[in-house]
PQR file with spaces between the fields and no chain letter, atoms N, CA, C, O and H, PARSE charges and radii, in Angstrom:
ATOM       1  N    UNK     1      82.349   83.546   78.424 -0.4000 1.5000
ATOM       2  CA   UNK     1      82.338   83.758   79.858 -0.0000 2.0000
ATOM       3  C    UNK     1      83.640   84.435   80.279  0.5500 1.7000
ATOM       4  O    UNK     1      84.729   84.000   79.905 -0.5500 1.4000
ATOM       5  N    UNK     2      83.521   85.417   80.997 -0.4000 1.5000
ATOM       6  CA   UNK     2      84.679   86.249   81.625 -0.0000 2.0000
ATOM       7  C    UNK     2      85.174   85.850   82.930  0.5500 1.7000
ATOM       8  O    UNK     2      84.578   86.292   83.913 -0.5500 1.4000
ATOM       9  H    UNK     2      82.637   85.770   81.301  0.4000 1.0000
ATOM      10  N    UNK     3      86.403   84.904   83.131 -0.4000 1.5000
ATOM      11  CA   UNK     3      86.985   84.687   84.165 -0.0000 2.0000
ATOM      12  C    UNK     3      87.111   85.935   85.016  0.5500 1.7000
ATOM      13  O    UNK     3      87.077   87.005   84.407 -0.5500 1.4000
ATOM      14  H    UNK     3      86.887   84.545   82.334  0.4000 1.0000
ATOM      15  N    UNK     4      87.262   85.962   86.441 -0.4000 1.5000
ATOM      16  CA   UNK     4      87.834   86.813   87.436 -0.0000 2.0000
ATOM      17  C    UNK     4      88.553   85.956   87.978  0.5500 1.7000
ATOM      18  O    UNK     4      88.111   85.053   88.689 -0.5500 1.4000
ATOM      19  H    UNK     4      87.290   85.093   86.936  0.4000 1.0000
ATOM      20  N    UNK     5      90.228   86.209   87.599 -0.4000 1.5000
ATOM      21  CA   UNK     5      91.390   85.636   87.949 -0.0000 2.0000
ATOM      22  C    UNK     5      91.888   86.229   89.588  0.5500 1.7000
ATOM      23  O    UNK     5      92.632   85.618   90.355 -0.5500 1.4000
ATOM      24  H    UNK     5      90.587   86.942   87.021  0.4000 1.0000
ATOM      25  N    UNK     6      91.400   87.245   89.778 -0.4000 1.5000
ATOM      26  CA   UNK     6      91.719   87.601   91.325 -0.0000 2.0000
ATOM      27  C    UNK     6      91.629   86.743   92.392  0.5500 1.7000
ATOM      28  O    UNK     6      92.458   86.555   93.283 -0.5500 1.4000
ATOM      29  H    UNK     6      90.796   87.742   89.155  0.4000 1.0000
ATOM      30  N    UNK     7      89.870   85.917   92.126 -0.4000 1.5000
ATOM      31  CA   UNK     7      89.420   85.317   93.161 -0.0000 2.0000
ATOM      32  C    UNK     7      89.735   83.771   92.735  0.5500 1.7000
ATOM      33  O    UNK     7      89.495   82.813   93.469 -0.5500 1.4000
ATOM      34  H    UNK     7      89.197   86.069   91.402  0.4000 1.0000
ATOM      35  N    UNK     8      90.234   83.694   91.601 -0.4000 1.5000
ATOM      36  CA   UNK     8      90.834   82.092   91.473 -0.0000 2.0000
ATOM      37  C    UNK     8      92.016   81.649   92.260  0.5500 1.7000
ATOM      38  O    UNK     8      93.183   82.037   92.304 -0.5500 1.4000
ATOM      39  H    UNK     8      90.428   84.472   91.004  0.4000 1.0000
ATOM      40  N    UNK     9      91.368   80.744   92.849 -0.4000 1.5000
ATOM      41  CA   UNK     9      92.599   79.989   93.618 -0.0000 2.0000
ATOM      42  C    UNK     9      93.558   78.941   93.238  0.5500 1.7000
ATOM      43  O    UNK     9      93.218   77.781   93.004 -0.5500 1.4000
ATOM      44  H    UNK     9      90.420   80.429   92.814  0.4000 1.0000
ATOM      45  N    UNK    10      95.060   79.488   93.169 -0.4000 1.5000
ATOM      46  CA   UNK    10      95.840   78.271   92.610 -0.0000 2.0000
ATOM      47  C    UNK    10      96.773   77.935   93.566  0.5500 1.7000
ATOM      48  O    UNK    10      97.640   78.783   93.779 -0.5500 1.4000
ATOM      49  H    UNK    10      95.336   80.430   93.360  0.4000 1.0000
ATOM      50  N    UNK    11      96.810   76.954   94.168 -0.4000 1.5000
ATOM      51  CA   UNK    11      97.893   76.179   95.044 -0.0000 2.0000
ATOM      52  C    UNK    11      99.085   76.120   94.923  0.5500 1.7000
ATOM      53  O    UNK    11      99.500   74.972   94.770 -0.5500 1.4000
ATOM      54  H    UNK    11      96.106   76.266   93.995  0.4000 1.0000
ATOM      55  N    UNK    12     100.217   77.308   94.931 -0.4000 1.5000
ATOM      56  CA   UNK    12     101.010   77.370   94.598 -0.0000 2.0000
ATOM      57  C    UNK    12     101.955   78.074   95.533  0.5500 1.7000
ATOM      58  O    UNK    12     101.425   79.089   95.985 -0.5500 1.4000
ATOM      59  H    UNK    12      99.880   78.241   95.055  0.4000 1.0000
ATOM      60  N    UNK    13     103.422   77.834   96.062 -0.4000 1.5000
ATOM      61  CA   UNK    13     104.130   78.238   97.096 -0.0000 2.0000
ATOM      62  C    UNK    13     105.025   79.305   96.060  0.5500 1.7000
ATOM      63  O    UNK    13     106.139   79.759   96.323 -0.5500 1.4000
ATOM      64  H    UNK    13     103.852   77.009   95.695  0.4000 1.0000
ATOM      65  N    UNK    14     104.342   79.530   95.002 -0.4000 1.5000
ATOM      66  CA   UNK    14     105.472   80.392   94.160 -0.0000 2.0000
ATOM      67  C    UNK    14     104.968   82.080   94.151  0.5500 1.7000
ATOM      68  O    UNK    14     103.896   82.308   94.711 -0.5500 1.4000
ATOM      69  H    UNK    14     103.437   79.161   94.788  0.4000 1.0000
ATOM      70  N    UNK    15     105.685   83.206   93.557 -0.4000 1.5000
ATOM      71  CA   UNK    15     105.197   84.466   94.297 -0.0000 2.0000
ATOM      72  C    UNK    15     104.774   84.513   92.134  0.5500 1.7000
ATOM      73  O    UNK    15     105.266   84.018   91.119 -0.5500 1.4000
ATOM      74  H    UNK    15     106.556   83.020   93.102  0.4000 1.0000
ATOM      75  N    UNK    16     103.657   85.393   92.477 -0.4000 1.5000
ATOM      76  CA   UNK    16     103.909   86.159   91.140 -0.0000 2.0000
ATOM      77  C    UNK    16     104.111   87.182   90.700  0.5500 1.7000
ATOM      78  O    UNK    16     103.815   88.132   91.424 -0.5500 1.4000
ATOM      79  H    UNK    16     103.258   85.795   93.301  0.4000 1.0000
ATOM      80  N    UNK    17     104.686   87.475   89.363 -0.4000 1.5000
ATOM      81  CA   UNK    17     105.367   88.361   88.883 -0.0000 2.0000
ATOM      82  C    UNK    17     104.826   88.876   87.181  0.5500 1.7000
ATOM      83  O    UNK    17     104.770   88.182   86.166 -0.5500 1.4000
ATOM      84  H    UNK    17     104.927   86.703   88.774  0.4000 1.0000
ATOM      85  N    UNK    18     104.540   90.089   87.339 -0.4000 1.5000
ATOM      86  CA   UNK    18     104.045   90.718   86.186 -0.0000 2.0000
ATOM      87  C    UNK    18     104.833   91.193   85.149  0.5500 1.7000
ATOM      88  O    UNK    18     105.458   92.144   85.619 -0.5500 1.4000
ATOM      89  H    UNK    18     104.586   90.653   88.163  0.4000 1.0000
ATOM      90  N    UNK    19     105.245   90.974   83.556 -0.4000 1.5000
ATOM      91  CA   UNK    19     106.177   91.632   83.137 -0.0000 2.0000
ATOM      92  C    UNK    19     104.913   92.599   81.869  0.5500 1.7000
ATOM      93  O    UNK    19     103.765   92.388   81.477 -0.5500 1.4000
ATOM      94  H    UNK    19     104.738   90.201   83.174  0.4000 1.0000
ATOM      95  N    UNK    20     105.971   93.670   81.619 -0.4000 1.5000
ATOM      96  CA   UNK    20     105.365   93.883   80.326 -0.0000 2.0000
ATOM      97  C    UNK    20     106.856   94.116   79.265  0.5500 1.7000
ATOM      98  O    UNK    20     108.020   94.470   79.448 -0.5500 1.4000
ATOM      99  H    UNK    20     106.903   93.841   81.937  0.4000 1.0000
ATOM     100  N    UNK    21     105.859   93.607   77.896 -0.4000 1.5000
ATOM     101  CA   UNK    21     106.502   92.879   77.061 -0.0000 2.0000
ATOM     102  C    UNK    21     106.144   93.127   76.050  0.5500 1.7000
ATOM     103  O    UNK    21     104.986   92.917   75.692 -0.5500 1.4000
ATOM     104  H    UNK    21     104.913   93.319   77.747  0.4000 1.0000
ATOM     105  N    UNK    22     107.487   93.895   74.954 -0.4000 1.5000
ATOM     106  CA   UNK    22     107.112   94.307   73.365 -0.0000 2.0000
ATOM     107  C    UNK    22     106.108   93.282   73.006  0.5500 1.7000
ATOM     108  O    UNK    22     106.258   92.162   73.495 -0.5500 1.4000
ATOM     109  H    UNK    22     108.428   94.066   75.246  0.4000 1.0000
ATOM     110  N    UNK    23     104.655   93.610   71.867 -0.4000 1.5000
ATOM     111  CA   UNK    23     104.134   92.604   71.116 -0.0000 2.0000
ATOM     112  C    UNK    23     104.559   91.951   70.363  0.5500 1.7000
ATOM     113  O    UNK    23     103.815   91.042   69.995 -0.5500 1.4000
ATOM     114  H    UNK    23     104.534   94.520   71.470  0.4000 1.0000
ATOM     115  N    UNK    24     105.831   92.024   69.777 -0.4000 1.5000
ATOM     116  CA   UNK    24     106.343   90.902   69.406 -0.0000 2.0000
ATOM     117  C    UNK    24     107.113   90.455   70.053  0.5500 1.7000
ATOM     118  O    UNK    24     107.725   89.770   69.233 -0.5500 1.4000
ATOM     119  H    UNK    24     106.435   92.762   70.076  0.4000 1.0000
ATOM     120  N    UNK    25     107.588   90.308   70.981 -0.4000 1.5000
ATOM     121  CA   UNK    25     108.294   89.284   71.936 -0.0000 2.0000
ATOM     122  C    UNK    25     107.017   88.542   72.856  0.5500 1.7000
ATOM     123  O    UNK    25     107.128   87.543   73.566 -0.5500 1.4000
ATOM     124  H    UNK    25     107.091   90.864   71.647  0.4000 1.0000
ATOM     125  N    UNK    26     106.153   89.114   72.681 -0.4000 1.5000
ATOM     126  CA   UNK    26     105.024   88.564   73.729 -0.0000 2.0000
ATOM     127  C    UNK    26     104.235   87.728   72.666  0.5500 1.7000
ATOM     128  O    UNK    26     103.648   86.760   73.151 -0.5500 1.4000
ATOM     129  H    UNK    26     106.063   89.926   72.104  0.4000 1.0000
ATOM     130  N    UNK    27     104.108   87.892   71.402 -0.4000 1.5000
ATOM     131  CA   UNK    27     103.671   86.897   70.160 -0.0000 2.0000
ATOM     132  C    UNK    27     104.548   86.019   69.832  0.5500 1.7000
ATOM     133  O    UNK    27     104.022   85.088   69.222 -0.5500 1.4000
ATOM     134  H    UNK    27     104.584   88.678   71.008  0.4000 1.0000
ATOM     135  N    UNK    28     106.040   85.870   70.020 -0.4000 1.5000
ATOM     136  CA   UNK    28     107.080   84.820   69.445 -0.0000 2.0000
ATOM     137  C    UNK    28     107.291   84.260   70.500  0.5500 1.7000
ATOM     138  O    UNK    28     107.882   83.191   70.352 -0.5500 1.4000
ATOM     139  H    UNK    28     106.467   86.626   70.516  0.4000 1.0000
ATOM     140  N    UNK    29     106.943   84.661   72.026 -0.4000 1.5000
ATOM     141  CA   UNK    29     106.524   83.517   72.803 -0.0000 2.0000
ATOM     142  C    UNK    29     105.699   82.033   72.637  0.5500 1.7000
ATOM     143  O    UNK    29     105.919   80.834   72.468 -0.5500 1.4000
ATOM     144  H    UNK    29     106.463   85.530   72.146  0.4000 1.0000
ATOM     145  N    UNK    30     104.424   83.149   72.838 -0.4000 1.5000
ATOM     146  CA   UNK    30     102.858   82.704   72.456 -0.0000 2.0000
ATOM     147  C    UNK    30     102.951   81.338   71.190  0.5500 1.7000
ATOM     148  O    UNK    30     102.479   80.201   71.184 -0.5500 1.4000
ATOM     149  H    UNK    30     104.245   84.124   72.976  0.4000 1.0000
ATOM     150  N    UNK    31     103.775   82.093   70.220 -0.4000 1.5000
ATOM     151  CA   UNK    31     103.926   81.072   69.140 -0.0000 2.0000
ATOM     152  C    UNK    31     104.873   79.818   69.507  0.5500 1.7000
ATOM     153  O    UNK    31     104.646   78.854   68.777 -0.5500 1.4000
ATOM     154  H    UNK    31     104.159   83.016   70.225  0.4000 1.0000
ATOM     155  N    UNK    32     105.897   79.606   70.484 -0.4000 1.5000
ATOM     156  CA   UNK    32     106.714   78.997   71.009 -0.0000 2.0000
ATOM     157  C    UNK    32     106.059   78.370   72.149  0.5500 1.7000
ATOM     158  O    UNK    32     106.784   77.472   72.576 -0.5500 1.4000
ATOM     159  H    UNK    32     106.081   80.389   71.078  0.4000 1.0000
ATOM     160  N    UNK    33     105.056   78.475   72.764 -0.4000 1.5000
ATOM     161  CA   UNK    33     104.661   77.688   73.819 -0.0000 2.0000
ATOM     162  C    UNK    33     103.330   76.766   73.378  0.5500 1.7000
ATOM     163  O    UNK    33     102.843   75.926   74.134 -0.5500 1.4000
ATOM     164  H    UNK    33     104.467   79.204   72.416  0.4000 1.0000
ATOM     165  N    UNK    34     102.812   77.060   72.013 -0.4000 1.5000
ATOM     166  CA   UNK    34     102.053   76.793   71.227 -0.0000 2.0000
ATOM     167  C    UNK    34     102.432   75.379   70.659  0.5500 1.7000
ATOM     168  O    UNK    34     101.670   74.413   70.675 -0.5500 1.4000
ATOM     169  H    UNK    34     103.208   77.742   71.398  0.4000 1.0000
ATOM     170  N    UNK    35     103.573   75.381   70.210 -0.4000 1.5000
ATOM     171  CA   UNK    35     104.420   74.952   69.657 -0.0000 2.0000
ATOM     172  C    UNK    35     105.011   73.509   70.307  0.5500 1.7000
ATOM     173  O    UNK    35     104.983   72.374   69.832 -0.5500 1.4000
ATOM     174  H    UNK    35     104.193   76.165   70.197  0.4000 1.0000
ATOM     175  N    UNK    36     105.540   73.992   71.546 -0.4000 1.5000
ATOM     176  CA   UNK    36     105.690   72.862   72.853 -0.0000 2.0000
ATOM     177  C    UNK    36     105.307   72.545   73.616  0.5500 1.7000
ATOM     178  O    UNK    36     105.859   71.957   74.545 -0.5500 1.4000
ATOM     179  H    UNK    36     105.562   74.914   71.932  0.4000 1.0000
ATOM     180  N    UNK    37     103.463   73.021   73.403 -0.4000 1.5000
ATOM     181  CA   UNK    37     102.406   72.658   74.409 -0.0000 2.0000
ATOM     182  C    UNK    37     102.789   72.964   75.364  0.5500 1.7000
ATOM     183  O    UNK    37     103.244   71.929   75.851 -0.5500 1.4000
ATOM     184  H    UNK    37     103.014   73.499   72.648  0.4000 1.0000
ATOM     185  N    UNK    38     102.996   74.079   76.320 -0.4000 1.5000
ATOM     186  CA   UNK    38     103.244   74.944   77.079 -0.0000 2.0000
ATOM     187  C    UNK    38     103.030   75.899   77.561  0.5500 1.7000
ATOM     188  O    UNK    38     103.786   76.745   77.083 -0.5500 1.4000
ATOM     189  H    UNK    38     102.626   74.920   75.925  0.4000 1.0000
ATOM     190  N    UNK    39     102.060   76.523   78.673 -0.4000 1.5000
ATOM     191  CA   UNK    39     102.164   77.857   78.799 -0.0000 2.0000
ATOM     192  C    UNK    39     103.096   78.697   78.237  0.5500 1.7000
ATOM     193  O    UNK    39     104.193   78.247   77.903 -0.5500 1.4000
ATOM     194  H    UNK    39     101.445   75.837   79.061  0.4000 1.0000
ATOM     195  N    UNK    40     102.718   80.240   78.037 -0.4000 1.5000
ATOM     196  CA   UNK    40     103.181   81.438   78.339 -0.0000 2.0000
ATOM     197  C    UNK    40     104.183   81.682   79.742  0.5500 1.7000
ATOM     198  O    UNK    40     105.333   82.085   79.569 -0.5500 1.4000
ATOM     199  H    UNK    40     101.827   80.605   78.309  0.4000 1.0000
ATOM     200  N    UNK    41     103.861   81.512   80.608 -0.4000 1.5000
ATOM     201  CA   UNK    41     103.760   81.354   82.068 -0.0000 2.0000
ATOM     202  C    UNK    41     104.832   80.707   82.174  0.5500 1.7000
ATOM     203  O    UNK    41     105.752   81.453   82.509 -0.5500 1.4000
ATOM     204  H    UNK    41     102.927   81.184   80.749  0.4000 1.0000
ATOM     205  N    UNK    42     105.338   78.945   81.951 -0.4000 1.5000
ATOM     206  CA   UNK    42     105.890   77.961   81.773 -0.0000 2.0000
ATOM     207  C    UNK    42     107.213   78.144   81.544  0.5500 1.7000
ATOM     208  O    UNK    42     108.245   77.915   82.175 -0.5500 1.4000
ATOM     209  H    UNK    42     104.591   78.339   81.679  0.4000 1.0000
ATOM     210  N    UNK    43     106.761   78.911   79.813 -0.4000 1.5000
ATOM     211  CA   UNK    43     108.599   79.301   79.379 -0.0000 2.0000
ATOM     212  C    UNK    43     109.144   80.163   80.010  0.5500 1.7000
ATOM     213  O    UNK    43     110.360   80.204   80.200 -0.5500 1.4000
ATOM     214  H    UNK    43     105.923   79.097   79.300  0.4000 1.0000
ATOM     215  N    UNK    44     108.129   81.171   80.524 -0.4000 1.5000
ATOM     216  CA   UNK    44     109.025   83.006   81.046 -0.0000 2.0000
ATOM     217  C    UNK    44     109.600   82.167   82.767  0.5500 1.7000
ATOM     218  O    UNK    44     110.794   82.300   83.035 -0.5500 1.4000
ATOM     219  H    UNK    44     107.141   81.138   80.370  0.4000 1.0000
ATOM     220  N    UNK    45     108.933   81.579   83.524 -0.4000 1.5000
ATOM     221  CA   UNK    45     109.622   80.844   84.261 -0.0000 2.0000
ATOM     222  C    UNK    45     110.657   80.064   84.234  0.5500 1.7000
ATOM     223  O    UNK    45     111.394   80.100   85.220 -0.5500 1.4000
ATOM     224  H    UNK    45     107.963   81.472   83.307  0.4000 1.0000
ATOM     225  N    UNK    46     110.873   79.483   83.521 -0.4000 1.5000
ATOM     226  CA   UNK    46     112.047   78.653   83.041 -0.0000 2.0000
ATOM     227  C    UNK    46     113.084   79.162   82.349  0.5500 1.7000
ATOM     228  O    UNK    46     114.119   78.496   82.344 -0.5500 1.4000
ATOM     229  H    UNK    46     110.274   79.454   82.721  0.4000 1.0000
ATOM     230  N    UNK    47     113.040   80.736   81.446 -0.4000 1.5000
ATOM     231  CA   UNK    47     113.895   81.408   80.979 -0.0000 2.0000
ATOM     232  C    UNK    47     114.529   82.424   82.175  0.5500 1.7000
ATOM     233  O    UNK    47     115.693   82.823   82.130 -0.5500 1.4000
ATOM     234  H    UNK    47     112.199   81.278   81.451  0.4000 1.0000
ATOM     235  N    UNK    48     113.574   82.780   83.254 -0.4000 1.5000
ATOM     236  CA   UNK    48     114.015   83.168   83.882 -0.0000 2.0000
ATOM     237  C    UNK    48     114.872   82.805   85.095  0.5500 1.7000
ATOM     238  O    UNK    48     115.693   83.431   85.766 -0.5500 1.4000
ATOM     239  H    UNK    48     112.628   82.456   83.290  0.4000 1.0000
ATOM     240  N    UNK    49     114.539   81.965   85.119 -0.4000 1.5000
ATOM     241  CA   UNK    49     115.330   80.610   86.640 -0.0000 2.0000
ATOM     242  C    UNK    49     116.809   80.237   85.983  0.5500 1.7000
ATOM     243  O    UNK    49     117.854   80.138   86.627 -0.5500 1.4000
ATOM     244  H    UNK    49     113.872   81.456   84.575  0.4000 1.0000
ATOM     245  N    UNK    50     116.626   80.017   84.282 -0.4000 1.5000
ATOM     246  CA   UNK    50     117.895   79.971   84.122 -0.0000 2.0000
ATOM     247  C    UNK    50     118.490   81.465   83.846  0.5500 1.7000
ATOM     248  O    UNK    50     118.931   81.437   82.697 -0.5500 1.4000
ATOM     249  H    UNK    50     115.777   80.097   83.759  0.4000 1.0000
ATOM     250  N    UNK    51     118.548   81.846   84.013 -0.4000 1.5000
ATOM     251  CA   UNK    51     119.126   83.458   83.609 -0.0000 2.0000
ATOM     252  C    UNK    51     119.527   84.040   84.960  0.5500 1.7000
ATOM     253  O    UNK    51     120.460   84.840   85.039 -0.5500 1.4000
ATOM     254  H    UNK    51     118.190   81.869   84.947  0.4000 1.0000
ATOM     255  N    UNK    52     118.685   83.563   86.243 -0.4000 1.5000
ATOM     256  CA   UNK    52     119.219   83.855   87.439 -0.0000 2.0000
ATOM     257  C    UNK    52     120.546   82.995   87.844  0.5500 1.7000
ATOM     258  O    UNK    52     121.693   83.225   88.225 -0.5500 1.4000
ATOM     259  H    UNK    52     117.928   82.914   86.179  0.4000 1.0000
ATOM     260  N    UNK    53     119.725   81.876   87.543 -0.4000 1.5000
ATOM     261  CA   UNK    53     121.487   80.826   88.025 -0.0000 2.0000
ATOM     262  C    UNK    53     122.684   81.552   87.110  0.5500 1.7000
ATOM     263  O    UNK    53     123.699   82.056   87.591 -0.5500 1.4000
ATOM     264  H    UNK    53     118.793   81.689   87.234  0.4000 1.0000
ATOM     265  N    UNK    54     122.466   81.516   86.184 -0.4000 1.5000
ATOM     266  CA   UNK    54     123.634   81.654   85.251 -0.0000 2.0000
ATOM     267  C    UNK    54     124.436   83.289   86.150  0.5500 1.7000
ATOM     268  O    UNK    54     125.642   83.501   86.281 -0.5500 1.4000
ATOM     269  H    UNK    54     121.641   81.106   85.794  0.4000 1.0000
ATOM     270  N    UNK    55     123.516   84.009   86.528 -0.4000 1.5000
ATOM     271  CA   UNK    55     123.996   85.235   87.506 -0.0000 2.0000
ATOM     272  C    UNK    55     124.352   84.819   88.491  0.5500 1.7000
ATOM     273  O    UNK    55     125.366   85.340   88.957 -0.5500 1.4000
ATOM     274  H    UNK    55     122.537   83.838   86.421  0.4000 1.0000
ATOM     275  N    UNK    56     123.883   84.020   89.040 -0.4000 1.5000
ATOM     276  CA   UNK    56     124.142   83.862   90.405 -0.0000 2.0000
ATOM     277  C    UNK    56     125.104   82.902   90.432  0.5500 1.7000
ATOM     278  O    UNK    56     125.550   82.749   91.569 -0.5500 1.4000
ATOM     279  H    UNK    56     123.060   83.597   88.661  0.4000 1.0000
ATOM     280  N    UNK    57     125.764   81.948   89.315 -0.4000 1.5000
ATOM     281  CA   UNK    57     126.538   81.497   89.376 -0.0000 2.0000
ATOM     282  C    UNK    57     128.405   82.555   89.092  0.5500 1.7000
ATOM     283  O    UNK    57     129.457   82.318   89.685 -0.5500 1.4000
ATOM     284  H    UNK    57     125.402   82.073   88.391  0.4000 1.0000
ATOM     285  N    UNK    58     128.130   83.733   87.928 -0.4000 1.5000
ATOM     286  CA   UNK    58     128.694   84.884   87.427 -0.0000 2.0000
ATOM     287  C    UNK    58     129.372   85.105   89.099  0.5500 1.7000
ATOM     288  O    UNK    58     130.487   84.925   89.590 -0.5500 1.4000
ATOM     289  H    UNK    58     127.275   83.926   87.447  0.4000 1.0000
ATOM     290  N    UNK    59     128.197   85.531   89.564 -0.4000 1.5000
ATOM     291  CA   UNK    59     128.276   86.715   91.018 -0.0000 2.0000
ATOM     292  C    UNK    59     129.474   85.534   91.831  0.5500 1.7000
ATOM     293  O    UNK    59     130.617   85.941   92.039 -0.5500 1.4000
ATOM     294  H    UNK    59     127.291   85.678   89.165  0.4000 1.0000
ATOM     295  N    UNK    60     129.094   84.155   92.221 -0.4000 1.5000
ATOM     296  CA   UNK    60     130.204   83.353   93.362 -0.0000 2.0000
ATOM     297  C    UNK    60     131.167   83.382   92.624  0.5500 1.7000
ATOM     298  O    UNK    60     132.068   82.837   93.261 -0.5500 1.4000
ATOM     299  H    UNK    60     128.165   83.824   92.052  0.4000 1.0000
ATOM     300  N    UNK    61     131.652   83.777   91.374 -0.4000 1.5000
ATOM     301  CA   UNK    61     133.170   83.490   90.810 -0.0000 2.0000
ATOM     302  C    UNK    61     133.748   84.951   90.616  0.5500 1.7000
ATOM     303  O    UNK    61     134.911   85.216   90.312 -0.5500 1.4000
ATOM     304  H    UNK    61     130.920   84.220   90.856  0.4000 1.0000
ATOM     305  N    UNK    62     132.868   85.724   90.814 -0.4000 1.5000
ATOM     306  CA   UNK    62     133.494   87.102   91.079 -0.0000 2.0000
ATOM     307  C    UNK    62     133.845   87.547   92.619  0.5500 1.7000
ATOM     308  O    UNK    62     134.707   88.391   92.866 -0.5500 1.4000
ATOM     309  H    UNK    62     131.923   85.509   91.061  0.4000 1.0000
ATOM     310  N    UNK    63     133.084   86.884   93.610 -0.4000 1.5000
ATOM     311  CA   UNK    63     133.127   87.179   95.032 -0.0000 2.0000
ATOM     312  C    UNK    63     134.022   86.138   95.525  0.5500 1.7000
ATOM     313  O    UNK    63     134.555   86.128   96.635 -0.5500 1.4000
ATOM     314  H    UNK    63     132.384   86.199   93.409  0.4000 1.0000
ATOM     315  N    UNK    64     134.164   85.078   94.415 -0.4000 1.5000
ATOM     316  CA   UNK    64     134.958   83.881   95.570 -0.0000 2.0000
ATOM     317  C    UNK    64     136.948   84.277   94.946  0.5500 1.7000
ATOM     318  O    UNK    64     137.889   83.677   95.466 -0.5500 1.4000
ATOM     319  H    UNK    64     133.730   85.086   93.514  0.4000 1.0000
């Protein structure tokens, strides 16, 4: 059966965001969320939230 993800509704106050991604970085994910019972989705969120703080922490010690 072929989902249509357009019209699926998920309850969520979060925005989304599309990346594209060498096949092997997008497979040594896959294999890593596999791994820790985890979305795809899950880790790239969480790698990314920390990667912003860690900037956004960079940026107040350069401006302060």
């Amino acid at each position: 059966m072929v989902q249509n993800y357009q019209s699926r509704s998920v309850s969520t106050s979060k925005e989304a965001l599309t990346v594209y991604l060498p096949a092997e970085i997008k497979d040594a994910l896959k294999q890593w969320a596999e791994i820790d019972q985890r979305s795809m989705a899950f880790l790239a969120e969480q790698f990314i939230t920390e990667a912003v703080k860690q900037w956004q922490e960079k940026q107040e010690k350069t401006d302060g």
